[in-house]
PDB file with SEQRES, HELIX, SHEET and CRYST1 records, atoms N, CA, C and O in Angstrom:
SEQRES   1 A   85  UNK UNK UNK UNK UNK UNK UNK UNK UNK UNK UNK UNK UNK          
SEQRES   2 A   85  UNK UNK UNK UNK UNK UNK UNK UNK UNK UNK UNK UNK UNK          
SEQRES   3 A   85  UNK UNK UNK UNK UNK UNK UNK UNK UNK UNK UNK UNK UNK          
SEQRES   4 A   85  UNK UNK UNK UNK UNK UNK UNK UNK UNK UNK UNK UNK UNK          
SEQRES   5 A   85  UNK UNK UNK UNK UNK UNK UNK UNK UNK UNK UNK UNK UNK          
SEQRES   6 A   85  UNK UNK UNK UNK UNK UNK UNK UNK UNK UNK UNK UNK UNK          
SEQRES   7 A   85  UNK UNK UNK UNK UNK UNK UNK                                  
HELIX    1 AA1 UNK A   16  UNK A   20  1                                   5    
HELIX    2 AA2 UNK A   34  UNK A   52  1                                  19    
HELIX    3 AA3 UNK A   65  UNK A   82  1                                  18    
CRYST1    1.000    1.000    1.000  90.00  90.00  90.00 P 1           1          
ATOM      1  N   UNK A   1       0.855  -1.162   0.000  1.00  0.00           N  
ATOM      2  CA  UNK A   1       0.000   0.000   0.000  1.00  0.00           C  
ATOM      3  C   UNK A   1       0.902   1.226   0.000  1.00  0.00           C  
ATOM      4  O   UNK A   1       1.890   1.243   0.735  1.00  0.00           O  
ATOM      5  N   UNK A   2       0.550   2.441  -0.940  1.00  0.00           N  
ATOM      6  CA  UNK A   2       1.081   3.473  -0.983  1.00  0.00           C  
ATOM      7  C   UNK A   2       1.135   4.242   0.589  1.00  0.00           C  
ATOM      8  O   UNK A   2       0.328   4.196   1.517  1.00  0.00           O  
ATOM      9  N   UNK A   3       2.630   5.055   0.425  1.00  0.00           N  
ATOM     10  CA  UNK A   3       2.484   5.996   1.739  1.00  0.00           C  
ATOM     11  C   UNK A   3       1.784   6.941   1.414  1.00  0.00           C  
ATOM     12  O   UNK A   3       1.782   7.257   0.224  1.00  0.00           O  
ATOM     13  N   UNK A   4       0.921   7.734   2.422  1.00  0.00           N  
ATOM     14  CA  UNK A   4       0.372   8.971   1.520  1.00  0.00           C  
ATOM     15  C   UNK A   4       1.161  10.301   2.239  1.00  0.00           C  
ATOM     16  O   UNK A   4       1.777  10.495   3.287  1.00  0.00           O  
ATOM     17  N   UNK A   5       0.901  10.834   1.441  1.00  0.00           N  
ATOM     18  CA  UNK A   5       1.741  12.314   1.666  1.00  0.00           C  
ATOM     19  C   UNK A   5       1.708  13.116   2.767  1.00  0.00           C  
ATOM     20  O   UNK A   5       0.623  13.637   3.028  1.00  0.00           O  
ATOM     21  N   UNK A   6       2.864  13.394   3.646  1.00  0.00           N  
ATOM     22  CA  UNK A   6       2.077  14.311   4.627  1.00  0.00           C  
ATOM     23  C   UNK A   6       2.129  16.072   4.196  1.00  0.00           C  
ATOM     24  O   UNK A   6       2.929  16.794   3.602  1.00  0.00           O  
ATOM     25  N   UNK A   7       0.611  16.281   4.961  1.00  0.00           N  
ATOM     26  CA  UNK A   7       0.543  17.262   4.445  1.00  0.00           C  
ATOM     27  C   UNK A   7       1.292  18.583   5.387  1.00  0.00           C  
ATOM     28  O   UNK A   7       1.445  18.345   6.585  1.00  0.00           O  
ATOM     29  N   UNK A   8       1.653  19.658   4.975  1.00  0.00           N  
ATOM     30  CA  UNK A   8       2.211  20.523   5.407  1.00  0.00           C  
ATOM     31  C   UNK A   8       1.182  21.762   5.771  1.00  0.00           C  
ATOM     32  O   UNK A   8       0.483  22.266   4.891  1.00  0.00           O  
ATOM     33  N   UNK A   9       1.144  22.268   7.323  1.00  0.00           N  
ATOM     34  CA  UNK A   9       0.008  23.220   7.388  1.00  0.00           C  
ATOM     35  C   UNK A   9       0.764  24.560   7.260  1.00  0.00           C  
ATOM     36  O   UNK A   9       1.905  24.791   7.662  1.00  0.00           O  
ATOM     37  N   UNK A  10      -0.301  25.617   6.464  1.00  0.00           N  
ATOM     38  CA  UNK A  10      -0.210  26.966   5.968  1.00  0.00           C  
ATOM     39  C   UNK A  10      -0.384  27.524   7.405  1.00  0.00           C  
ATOM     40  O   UNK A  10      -1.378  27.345   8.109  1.00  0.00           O  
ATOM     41  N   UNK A  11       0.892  28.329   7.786  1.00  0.00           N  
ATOM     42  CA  UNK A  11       0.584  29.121   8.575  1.00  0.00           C  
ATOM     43  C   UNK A  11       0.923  30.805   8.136  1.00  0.00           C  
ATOM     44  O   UNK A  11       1.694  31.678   8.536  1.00  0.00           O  
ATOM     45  N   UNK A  12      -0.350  30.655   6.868  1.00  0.00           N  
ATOM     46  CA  UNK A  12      -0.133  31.888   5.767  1.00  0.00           C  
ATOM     47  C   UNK A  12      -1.221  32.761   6.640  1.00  0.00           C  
ATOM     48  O   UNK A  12      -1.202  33.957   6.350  1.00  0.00           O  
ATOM     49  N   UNK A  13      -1.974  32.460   7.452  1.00  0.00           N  
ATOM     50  CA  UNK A  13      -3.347  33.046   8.214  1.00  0.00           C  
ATOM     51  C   UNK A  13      -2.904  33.826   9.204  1.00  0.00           C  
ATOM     52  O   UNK A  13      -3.414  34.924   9.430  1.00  0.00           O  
ATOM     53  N   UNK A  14      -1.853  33.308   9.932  1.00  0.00           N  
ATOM     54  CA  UNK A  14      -1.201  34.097  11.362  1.00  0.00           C  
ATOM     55  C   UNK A  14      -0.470  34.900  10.803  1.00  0.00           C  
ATOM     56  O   UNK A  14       0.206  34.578   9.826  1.00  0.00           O  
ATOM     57  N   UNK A  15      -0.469  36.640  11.554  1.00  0.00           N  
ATOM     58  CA  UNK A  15       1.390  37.257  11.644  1.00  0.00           C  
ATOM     59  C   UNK A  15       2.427  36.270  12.377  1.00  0.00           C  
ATOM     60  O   UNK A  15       2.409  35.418  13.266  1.00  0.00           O  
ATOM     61  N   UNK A  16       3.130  36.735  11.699  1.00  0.00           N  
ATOM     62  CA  UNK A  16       4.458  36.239  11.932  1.00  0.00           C  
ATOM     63  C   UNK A  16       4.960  36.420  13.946  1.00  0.00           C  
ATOM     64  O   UNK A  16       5.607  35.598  14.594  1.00  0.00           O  
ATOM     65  N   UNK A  17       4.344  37.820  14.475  1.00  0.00           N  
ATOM     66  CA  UNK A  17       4.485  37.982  15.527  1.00  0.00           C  
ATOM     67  C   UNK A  17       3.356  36.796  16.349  1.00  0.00           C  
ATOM     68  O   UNK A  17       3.613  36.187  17.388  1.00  0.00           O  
ATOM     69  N   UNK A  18       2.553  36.740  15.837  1.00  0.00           N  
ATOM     70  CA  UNK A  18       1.662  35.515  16.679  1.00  0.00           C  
ATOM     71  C   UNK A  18       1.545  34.399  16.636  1.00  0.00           C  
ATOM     72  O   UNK A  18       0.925  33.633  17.374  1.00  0.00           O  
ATOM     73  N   UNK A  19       2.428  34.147  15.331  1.00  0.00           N  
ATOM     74  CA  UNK A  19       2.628  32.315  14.963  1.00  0.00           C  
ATOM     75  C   UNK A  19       3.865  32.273  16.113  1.00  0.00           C  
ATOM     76  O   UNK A  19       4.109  31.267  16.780  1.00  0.00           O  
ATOM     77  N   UNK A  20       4.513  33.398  16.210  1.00  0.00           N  
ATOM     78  CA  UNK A  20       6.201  33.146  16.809  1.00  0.00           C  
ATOM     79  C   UNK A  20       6.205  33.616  18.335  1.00  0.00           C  
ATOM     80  O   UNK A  20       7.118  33.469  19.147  1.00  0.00           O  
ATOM     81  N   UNK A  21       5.147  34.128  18.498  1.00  0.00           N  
ATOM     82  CA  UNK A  21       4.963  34.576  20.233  1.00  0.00           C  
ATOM     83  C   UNK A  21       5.213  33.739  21.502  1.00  0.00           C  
ATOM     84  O   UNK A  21       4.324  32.893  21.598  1.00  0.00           O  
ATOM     85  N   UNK A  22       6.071  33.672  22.476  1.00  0.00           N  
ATOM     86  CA  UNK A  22       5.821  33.514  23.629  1.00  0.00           C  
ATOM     87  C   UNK A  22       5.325  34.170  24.932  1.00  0.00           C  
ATOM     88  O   UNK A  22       5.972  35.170  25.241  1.00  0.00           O  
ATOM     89  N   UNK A  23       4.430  33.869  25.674  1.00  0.00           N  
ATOM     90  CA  UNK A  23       3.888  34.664  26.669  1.00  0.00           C  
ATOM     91  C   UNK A  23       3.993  34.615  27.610  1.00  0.00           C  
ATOM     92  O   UNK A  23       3.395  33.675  28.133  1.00  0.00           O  
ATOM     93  N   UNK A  24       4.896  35.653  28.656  1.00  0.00           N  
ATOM     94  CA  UNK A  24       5.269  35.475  29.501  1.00  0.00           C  
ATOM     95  C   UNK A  24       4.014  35.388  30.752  1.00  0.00           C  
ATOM     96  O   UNK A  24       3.095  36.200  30.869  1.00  0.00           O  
ATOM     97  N   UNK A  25       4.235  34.289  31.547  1.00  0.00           N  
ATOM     98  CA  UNK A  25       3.613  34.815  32.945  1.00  0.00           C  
ATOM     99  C   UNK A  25       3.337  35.722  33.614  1.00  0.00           C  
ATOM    100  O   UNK A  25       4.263  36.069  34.347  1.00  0.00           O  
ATOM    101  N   UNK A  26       2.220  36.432  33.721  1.00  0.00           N  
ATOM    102  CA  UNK A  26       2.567  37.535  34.549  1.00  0.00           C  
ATOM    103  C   UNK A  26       2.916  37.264  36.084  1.00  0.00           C  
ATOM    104  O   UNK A  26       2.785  36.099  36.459  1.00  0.00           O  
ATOM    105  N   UNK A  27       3.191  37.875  36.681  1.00  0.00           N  
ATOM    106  CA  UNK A  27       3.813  38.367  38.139  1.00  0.00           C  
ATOM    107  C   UNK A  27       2.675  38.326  39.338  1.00  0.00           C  
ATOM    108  O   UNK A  27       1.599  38.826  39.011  1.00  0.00           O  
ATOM    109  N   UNK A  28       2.735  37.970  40.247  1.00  0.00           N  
ATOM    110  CA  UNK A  28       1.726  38.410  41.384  1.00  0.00           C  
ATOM    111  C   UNK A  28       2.352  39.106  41.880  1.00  0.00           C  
ATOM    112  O   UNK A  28       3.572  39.168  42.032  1.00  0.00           O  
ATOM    113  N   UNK A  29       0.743  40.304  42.483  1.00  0.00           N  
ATOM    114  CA  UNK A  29       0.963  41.445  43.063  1.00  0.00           C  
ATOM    115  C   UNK A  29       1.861  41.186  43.891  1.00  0.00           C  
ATOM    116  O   UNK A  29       2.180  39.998  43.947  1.00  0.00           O  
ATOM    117  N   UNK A  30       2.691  42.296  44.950  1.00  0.00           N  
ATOM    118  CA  UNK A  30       3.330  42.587  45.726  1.00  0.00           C  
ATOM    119  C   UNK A  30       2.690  42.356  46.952  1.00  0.00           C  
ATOM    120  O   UNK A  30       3.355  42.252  47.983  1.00  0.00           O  
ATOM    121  N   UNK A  31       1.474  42.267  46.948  1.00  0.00           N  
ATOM    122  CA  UNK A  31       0.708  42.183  47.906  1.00  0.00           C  
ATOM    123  C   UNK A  31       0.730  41.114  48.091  1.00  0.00           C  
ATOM    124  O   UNK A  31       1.147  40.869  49.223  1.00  0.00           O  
ATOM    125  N   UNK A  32       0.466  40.224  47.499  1.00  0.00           N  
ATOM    126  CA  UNK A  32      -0.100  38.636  47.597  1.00  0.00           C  
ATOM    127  C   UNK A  32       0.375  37.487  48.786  1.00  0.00           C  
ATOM    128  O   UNK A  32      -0.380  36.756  49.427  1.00  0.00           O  
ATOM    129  N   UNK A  33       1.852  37.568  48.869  1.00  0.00           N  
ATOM    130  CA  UNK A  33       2.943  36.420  49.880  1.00  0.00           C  
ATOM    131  C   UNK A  33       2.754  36.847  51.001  1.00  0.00           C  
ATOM    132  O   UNK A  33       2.606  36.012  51.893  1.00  0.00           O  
ATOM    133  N   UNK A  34       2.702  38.093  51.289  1.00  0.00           N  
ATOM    134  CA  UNK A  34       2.260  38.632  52.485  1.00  0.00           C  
ATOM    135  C   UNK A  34       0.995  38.392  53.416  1.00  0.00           C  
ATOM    136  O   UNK A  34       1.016  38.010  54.586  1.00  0.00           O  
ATOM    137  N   UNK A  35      -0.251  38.739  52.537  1.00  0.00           N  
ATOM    138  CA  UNK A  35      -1.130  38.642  53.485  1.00  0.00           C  
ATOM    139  C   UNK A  35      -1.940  36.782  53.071  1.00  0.00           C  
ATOM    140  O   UNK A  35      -3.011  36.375  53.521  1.00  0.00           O  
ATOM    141  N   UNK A  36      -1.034  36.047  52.165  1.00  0.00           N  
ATOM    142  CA  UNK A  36      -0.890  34.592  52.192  1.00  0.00           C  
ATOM    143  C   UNK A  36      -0.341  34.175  53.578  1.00  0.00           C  
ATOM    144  O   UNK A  36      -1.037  33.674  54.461  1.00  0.00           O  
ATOM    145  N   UNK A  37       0.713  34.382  53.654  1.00  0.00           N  
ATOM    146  CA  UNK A  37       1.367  34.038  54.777  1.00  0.00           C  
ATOM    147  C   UNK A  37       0.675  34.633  55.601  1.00  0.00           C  
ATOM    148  O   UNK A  37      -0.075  33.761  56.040  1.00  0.00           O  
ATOM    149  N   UNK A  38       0.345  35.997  56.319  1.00  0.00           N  
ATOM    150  CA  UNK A  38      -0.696  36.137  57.353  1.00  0.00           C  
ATOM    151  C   UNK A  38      -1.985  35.516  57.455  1.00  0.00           C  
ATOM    152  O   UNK A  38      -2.504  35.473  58.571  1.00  0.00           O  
ATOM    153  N   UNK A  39      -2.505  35.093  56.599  1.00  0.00           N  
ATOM    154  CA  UNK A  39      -3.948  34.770  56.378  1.00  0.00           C  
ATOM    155  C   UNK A  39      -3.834  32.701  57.122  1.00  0.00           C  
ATOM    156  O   UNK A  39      -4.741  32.028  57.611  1.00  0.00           O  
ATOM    157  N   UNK A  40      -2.405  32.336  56.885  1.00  0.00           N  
ATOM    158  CA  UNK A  40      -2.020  31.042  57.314  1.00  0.00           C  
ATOM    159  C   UNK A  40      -1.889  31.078  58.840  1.00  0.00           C  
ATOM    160  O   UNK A  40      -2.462  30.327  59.629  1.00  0.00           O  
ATOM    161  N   UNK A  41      -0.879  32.264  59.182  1.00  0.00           N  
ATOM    162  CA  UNK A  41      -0.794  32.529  60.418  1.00  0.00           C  
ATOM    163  C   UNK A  41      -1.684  32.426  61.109  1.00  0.00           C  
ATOM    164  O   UNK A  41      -1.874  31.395  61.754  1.00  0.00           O  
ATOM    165  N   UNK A  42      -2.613  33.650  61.173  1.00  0.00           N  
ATOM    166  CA  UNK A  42      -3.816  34.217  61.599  1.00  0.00           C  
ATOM    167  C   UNK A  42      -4.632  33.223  62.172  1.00  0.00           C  
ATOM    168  O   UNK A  42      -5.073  33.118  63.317  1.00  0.00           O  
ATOM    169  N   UNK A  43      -4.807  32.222  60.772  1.00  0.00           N  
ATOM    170  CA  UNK A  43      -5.784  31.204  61.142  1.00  0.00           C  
ATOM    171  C   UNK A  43      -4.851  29.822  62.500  1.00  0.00           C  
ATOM    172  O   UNK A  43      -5.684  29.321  63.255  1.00  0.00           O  
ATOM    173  N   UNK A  44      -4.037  29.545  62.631  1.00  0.00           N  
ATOM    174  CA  UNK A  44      -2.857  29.059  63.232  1.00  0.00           C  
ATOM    175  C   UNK A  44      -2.791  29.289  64.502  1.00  0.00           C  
ATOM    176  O   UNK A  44      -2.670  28.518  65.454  1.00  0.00           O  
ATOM    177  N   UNK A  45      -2.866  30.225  64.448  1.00  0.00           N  
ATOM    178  CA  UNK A  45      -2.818  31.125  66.013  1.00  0.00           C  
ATOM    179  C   UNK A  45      -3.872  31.142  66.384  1.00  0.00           C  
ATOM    180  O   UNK A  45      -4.066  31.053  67.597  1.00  0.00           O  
ATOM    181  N   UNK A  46      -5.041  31.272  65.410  1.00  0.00           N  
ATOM    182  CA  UNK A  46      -6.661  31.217  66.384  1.00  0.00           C  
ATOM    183  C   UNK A  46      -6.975  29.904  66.630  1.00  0.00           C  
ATOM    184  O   UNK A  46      -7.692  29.557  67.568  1.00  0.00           O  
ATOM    185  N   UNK A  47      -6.516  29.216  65.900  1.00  0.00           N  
ATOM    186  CA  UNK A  47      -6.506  27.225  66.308  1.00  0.00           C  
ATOM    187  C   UNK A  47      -6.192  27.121  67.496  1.00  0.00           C  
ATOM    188  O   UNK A  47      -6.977  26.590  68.283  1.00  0.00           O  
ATOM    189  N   UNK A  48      -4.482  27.796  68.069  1.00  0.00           N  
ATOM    190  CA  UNK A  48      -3.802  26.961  69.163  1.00  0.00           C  
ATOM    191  C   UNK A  48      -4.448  27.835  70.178  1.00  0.00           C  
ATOM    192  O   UNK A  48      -4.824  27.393  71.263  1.00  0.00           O  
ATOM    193  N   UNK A  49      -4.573  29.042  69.831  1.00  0.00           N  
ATOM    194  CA  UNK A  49      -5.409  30.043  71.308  1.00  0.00           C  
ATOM    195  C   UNK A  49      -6.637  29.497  71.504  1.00  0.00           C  
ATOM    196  O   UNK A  49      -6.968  29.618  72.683  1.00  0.00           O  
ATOM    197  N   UNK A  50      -7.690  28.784  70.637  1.00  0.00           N  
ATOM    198  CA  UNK A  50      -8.770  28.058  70.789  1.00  0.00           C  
ATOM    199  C   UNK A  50      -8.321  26.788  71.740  1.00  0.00           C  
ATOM    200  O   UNK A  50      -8.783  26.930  72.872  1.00  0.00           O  
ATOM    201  N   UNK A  51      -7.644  25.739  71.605  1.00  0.00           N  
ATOM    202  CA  UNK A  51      -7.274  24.753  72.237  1.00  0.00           C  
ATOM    203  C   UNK A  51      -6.338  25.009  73.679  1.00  0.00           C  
ATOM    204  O   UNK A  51      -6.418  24.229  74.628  1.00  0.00           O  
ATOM    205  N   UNK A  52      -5.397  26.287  73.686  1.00  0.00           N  
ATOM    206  CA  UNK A  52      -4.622  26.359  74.915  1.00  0.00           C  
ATOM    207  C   UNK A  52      -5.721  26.796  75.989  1.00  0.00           C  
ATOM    208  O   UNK A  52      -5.600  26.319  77.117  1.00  0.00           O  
ATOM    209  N   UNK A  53      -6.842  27.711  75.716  1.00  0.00           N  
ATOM    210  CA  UNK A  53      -7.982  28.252  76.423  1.00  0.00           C  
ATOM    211  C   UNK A  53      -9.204  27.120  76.759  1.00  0.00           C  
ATOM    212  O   UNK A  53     -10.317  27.397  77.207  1.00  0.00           O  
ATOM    213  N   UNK A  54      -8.710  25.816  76.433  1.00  0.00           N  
ATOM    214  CA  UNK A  54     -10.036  25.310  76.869  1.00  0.00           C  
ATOM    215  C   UNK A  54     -11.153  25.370  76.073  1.00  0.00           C  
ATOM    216  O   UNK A  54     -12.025  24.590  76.457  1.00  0.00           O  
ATOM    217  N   UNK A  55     -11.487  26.112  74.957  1.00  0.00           N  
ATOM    218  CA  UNK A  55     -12.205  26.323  74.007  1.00  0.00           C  
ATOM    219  C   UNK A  55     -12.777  27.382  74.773  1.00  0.00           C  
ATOM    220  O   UNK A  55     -13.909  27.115  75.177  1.00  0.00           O  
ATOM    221  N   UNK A  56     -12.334  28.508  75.094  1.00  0.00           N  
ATOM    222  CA  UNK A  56     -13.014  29.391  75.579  1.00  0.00           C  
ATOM    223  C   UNK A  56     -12.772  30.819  74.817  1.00  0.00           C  
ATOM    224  O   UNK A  56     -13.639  31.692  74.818  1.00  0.00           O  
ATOM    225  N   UNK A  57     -11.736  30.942  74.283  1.00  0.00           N  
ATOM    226  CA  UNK A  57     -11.045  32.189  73.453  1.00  0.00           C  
ATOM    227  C   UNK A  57     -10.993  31.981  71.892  1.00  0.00           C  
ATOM    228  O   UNK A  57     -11.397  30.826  71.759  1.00  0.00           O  
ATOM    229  N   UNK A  58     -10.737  32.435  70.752  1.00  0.00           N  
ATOM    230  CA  UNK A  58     -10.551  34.337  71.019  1.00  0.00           C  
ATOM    231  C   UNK A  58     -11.797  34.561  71.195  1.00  0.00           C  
ATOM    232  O   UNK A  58     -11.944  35.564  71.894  1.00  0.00           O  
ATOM    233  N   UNK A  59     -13.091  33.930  70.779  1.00  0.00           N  
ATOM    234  CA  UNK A  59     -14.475  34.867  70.782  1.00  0.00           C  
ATOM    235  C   UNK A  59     -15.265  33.651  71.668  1.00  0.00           C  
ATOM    236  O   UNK A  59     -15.507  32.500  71.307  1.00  0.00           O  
ATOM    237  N   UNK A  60     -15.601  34.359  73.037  1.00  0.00           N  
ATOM    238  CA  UNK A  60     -15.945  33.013  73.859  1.00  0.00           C  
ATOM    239  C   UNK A  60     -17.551  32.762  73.358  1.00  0.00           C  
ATOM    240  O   UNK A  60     -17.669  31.629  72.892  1.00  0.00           O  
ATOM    241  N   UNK A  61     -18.297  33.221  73.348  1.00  0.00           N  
ATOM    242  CA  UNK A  61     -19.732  32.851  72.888  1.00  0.00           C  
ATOM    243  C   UNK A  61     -19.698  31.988  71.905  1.00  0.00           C  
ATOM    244  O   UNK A  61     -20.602  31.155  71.974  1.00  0.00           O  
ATOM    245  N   UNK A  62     -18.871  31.865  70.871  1.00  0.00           N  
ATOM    246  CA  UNK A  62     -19.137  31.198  69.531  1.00  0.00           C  
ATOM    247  C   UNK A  62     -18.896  29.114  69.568  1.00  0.00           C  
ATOM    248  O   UNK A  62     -19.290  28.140  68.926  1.00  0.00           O  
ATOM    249  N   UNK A  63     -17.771  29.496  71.082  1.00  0.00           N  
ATOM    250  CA  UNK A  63     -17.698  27.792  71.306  1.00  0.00           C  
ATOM    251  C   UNK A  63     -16.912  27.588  70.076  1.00  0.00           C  
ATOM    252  O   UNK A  63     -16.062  28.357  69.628  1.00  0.00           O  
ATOM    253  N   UNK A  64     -17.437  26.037  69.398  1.00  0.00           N  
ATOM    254  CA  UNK A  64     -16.566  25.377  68.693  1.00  0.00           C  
ATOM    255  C   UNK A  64     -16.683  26.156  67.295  1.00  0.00           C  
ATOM    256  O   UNK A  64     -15.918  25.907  66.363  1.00  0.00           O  
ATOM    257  N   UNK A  65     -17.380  26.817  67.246  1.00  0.00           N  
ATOM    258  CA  UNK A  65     -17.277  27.842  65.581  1.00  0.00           C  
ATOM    259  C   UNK A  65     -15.902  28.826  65.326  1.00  0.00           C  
ATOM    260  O   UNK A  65     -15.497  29.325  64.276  1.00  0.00           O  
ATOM    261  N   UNK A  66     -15.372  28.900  66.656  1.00  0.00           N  
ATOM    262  CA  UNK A  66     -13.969  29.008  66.537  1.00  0.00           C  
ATOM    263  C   UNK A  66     -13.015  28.632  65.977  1.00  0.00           C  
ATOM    264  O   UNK A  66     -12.073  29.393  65.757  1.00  0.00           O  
ATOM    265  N   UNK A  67     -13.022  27.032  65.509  1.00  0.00           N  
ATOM    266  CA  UNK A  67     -12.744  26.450  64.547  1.00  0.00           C  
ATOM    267  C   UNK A  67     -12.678  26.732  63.357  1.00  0.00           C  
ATOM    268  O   UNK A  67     -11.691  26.780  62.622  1.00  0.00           O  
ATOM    269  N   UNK A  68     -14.112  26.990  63.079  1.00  0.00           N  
ATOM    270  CA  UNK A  68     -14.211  27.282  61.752  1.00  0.00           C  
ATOM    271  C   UNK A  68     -13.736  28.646  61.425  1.00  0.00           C  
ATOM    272  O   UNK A  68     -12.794  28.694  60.635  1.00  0.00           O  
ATOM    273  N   UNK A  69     -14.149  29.629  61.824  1.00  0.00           N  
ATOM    274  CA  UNK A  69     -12.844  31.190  61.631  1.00  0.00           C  
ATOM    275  C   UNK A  69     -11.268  30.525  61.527  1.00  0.00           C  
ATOM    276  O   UNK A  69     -10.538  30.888  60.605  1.00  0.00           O  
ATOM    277  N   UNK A  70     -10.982  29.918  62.140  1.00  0.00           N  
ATOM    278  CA  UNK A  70      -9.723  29.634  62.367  1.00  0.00           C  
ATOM    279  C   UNK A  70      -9.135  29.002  61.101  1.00  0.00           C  
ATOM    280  O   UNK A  70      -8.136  29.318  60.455  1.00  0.00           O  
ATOM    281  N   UNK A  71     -10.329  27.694  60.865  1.00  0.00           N  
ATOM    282  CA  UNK A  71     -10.065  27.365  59.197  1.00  0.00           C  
ATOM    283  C   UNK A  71      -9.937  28.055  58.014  1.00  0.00           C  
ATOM    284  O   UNK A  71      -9.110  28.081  57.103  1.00  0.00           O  
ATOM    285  N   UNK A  72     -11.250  28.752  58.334  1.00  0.00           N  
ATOM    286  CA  UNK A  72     -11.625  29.807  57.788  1.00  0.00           C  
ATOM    287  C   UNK A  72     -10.586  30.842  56.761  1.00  0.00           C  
ATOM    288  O   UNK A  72     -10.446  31.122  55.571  1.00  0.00           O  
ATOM    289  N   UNK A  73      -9.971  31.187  58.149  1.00  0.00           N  
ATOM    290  CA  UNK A  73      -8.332  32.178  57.550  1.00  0.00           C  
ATOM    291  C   UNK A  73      -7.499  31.283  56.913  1.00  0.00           C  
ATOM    292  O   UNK A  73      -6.714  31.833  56.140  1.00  0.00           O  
ATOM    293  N   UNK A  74      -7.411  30.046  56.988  1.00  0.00           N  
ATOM    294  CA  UNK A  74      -6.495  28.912  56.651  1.00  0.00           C  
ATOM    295  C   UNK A  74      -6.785  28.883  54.710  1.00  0.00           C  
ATOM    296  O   UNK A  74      -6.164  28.989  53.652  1.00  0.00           O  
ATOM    297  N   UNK A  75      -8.244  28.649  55.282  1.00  0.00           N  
ATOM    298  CA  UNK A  75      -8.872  28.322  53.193  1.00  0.00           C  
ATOM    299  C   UNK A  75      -8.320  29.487  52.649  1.00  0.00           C  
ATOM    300  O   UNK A  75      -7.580  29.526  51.666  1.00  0.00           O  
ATOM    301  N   UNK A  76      -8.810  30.700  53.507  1.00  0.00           N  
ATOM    302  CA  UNK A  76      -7.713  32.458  52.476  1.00  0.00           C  
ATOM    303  C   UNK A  76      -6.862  31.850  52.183  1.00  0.00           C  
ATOM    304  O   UNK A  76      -6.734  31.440  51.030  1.00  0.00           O  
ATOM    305  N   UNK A  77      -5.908  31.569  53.255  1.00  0.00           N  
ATOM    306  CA  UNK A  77      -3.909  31.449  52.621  1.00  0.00           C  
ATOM    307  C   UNK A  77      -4.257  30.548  51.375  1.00  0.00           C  
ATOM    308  O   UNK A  77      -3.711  30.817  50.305  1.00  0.00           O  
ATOM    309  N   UNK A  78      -5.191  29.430  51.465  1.00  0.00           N  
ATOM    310  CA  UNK A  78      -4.868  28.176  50.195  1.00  0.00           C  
ATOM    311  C   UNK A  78      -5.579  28.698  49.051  1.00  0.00           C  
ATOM    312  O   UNK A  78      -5.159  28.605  47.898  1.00  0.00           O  
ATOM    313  N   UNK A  79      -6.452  29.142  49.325  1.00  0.00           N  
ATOM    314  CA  UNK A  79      -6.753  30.274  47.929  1.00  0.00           C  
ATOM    315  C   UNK A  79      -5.769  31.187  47.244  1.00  0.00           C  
ATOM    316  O   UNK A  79      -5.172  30.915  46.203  1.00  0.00           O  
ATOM    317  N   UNK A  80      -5.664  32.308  47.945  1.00  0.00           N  
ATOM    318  CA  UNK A  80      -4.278  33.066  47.436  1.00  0.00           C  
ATOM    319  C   UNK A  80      -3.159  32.163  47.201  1.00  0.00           C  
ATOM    320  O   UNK A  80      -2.265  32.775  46.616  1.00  0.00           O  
ATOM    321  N   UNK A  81      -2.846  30.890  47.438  1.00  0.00           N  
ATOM    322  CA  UNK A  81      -1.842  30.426  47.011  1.00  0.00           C  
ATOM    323  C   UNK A  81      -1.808  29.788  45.882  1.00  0.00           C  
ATOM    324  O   UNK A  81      -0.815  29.345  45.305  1.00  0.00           O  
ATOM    325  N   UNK A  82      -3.284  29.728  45.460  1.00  0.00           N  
ATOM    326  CA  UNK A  82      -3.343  28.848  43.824  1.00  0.00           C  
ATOM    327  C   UNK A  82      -3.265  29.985  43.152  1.00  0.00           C  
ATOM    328  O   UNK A  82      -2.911  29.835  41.982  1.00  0.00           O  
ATOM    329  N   UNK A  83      -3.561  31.513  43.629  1.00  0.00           N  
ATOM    330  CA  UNK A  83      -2.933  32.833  42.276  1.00  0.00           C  
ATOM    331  C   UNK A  83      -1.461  33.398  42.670  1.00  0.00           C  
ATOM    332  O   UNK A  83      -1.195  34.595  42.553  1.00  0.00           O  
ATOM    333  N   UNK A  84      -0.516  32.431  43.150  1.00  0.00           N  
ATOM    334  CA  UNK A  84       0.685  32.968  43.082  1.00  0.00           C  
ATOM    335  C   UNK A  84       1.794  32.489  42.287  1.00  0.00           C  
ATOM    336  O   UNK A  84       2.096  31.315  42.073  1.00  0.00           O  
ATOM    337  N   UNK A  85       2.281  33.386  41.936  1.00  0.00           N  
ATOM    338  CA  UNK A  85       3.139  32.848  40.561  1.00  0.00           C  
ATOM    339  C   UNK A  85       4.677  33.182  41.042  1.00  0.00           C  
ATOM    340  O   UNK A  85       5.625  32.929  40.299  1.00  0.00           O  
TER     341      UNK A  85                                                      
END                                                                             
């Protein structure tokens, strides 16, 4: 059986600047590592002050929903950390 020809694609449609482009990544803000890393902290520190207090602190009415603030700040840091480049 015959080979058949391969065909060759026209890249007569694109400029030359957009057939040949690479695109750089942009940058995350200046802002971003910072209040990542605080937002990890934050939540960290309201965990162990929840547990060293007996479950009585930082906000005593709320009980075990303390937790969840505490996570809470935790999910920020892991969010901001999937837009950092």
């Amino acid at each position: 059986m015959p080979k058949s020809k391969v065909r060759k694609k026209d890249k007569s449609h694109l400029p030359a600047e957009a057939a040949n482009a690479f695109v750089l990544p942009k940058e995350s803000p200046k802002w971003l590592a910072p209040v990542m890393v605080g937002a990890f902290l934050a939540g960290l520190i309201w965990i162990v002050i929840f547990y060293i207090s007996s479950t009585s602190y930082p906000i005593p009415h709320i009980g075990a929903w303390n937790m969840v603030v505490g996570f809470g700040f935790i999910g920020v840091g892991f969010t901001l950390a999937t837009r950092w480049r």
